[in-house]
SELUM-61367 format. One record per residue (C-alpha): z, y, x; chain; residue in one letter. Coordinates in nm, 4 decimals, padded with zeros to 6 digits. Layout:
+----------+----------+----------+----+----+
!       up !    north !     east ! ch ! aa !
+----------+----------+----------+----+----+
!        Z !        Y !        X !  A !  a !
...
+----------+----------+----------+----+----+
//
This chain:
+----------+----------+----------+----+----+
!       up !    north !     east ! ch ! aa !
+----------+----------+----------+----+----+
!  03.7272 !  00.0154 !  11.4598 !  A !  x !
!  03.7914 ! -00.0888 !  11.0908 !  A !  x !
!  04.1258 ! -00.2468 !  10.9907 !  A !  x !
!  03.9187 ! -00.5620 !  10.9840 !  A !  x !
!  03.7838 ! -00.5529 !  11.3052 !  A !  x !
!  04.1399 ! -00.5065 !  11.4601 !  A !  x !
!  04.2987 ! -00.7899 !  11.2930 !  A !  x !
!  03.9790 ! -01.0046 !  11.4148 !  A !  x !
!  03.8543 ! -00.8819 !  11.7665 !  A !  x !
!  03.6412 ! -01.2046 !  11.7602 !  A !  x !
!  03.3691 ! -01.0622 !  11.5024 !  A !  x !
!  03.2469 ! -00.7824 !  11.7142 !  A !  x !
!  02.9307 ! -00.8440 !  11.7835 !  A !  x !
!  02.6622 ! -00.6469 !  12.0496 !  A !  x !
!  02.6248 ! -00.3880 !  11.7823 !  A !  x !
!  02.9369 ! -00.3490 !  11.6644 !  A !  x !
!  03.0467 ! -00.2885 !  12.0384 !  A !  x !
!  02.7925 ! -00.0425 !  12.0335 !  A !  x !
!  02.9411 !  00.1676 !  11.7706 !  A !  x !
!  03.2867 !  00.1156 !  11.8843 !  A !  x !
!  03.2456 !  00.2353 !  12.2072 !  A !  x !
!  03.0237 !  00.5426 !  12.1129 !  A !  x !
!  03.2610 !  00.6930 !  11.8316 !  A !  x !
!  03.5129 !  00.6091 !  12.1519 !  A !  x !
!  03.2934 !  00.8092 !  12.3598 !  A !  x !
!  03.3478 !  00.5043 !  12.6163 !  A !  x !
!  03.0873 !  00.2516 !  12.7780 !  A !  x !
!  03.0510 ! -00.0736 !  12.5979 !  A !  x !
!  03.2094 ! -00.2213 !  12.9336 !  A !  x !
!  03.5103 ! -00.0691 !  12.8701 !  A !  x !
!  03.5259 ! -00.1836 !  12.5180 !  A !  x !
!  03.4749 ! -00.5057 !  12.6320 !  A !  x !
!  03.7162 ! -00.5172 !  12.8904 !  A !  x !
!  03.9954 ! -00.3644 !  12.6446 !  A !  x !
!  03.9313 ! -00.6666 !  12.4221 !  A !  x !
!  03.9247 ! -00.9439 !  12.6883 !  A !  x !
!  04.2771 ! -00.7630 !  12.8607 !  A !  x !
!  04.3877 ! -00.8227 !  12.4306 !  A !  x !
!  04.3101 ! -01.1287 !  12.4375 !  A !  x !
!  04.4900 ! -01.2244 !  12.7589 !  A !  x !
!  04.7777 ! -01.0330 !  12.6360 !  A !  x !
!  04.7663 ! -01.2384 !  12.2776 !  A !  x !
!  04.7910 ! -01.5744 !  12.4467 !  A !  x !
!  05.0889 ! -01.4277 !  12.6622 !  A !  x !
!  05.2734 ! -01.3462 !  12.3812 !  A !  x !
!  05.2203 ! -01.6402 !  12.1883 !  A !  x !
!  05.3216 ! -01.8733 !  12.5097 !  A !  x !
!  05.6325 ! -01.6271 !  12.5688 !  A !  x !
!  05.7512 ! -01.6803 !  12.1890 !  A !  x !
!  05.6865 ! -02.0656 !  12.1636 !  A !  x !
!  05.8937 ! -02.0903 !  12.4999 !  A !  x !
!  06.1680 ! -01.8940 !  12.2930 !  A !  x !
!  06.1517 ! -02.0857 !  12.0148 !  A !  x !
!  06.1925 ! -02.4041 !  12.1891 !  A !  x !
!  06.5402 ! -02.2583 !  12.3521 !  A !  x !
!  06.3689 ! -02.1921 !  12.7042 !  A !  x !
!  06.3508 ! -01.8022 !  12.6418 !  A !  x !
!  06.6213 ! -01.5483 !  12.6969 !  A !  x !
!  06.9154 ! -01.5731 !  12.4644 !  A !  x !
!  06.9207 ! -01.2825 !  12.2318 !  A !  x !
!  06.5451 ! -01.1884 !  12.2981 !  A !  x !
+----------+----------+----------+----+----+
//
């Protein structure tokens, strides 16, 4: 992937995929369940540090 790809996931289109996964030497299935398990993970993250940043997290984490 190029640098821009991975700080944009969203611009991969059915071709891109494509050359992704084969330079990967992976399915495009696989590509596009890494990129949808990201994307779960992303949202995670950003709930887990808004929760922190309101005081409901873990003190000191």
């Amino acid at each position: 992937m190029t640098d821009t790809e991975r700080r944009s996931p969203a611009i991969l289109n059915a071709s891109r995929k494509r050359r992704v996964a084969r330079g990967a030497g992976v399915d495009v299935s696989e590509i596009n369940r890494m990129l949808k398990q990201f994307e779960l993970f992303s949202r995670m993250a950003k709930m887990a540090n808004n929760k922190h940043a309101g005081g409901f997290g873990l003190p000191g984490f």
